[in-house]
N, C-alpha and C positions, 0 to 999 in steps of 0.2 A: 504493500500500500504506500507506505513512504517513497519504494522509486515513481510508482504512478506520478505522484505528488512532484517530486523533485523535476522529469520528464516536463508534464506540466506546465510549473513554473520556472524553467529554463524555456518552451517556447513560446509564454508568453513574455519572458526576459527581451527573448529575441523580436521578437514582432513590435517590444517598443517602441524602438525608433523607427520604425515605418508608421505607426500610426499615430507619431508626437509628429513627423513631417507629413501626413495627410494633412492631418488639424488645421499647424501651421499655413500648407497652403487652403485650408477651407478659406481658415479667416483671413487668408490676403487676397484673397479671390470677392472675400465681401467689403473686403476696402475699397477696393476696384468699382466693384458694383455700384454702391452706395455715393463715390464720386461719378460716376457716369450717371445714374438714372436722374429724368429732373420732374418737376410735377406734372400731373396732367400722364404721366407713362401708363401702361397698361405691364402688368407685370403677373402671370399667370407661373406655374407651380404646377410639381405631380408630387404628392402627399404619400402618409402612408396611414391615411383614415378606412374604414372599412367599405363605405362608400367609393373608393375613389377612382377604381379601376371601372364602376361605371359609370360616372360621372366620364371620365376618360373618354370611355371610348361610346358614349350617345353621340359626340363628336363625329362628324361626318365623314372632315378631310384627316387632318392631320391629331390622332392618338397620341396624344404627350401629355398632355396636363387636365388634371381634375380640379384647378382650382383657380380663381382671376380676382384682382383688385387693382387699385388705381393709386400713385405712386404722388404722395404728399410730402411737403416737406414742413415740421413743426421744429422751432427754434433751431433748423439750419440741419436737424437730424431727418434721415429719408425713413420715412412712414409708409406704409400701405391701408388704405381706408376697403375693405372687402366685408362681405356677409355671411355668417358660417353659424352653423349650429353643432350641438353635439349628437353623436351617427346615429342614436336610438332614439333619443327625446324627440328630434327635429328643435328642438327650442335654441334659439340664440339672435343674435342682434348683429347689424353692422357695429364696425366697430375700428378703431384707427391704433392698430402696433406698428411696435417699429419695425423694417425691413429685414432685422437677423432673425426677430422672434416668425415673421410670418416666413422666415426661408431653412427654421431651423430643420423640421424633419425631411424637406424636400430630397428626392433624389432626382427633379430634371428643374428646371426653372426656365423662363427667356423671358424677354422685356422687348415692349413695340412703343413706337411713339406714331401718334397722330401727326402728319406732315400739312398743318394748316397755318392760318393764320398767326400774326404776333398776339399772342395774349390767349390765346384757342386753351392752350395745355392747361396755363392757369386757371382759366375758369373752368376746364376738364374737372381739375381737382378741385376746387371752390364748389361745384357739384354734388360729388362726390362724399366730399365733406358732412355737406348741409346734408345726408342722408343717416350723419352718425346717430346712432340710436332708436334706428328703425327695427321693426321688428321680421326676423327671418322667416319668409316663406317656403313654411313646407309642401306650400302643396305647388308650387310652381306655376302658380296663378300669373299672366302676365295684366290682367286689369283691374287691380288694383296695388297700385307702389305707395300705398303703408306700409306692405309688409312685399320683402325682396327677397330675392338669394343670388347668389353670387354675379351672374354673367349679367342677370338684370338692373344689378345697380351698374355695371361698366355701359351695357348700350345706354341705359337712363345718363348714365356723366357724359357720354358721349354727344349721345343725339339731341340732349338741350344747351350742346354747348355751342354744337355747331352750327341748331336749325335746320340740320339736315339728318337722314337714315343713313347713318354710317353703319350701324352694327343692326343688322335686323335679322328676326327670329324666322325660326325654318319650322315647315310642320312634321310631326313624327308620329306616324301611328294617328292621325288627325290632330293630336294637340299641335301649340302653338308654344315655342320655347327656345329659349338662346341658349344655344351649345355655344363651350368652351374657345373653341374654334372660329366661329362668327365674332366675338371680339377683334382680332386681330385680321380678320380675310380684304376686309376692304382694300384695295389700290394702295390707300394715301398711306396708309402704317409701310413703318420701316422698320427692320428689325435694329435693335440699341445691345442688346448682351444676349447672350445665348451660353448656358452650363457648358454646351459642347464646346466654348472655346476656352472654358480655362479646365475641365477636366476630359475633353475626348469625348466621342460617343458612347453614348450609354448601351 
């Protein structure tokens, strides 16, 4: 039993330093981020909620991410204002963390920015904002926005910012509902960071 033990903890001795230098570039890959995103960004995530693989892939085109919010900046720190509840309740609220907390369990991430107008992004997030403390919808109701969830507050910051249907919902099975992907499809988004460029393809 002791060599078990000993075996063990000799390769987790070893696997140390490989997983003090993952860390280290985790968190200089979120320095990076955190100077490049600005407000107004669209900033979507693949989680590892139990939900998330079909959130994922309800998604039409492109299967990466279970998760979207819109990229704030409070006293200079980059924030994400998104709507999330917890897997079994459905209960939770919009709500504004900061950028490491909403990308801590992520394993893919990418960031789009709307390519409009001066001032467009800010009021993107000024939006956005004015939604904190909404209540999350579970039932994925697109008429009434009292109560939201995730992709619907992005086309709602989107689409009253610009006057226009930038992000519009697609039907599935007859409903009416903004997949993950309809955030970012429009033309005028350009991609700003992508995981795949500071860790490789997933």
């Amino acid at each position: 039993m002791k060599s078990v033990r000993f075996v063990v903890a000799a390769v987790l001795l070893l696997m140390l330093p490989f997983r003090t230098a993952f860390c280290a570039a985790q968190r200089g890959s979120l320095d990076i981020l955190e100077a490049v995103v600005n407000e107004g960004d669209v900033i979507l995530r693949y989680g590892n909620g139990f939900w998330s693989p079909f959130f994922r892939d309800v998604s039409p085109r492109e299967k990466r991410f279970s998760h979207v919010g819109i990229v704030v900046r409070q006293d200079g720190l980059a924030c994400v204002v998104h709507a999330s509840a917890y897997d079994f309740s459905g209960i939770g609220q919009v709500s504004c963390e900061p950028l490491r907390d909403f990308l801590h369990d992520a394993t893919d991430f990418a960031v789009y920015r709307f390519d409009g107008a001066s001032g467009v992004r800010e009021r993107i997030a000024g939006v956005a904002l004015s939604f904190v403390g909404r209540q999350f919808d579970p039932l994925f109701e697109l008429g009434d926005a009292r109560r939201l969830y995730c992709s619907e507050l992005v086309m709602h910051a989107l689409n009253i910012s610009t006057g226009r249907k930038v992000v519009v919902p697609v039907a599935i099975n007859g409903c009416e509902i903004v997949t993950i992907d309809n955030c970012y499809a429009d033309g005028r988004f350009f991609s700003v960071a992508d995981k795949r460029q500071f860790y490789g393809a997933p």
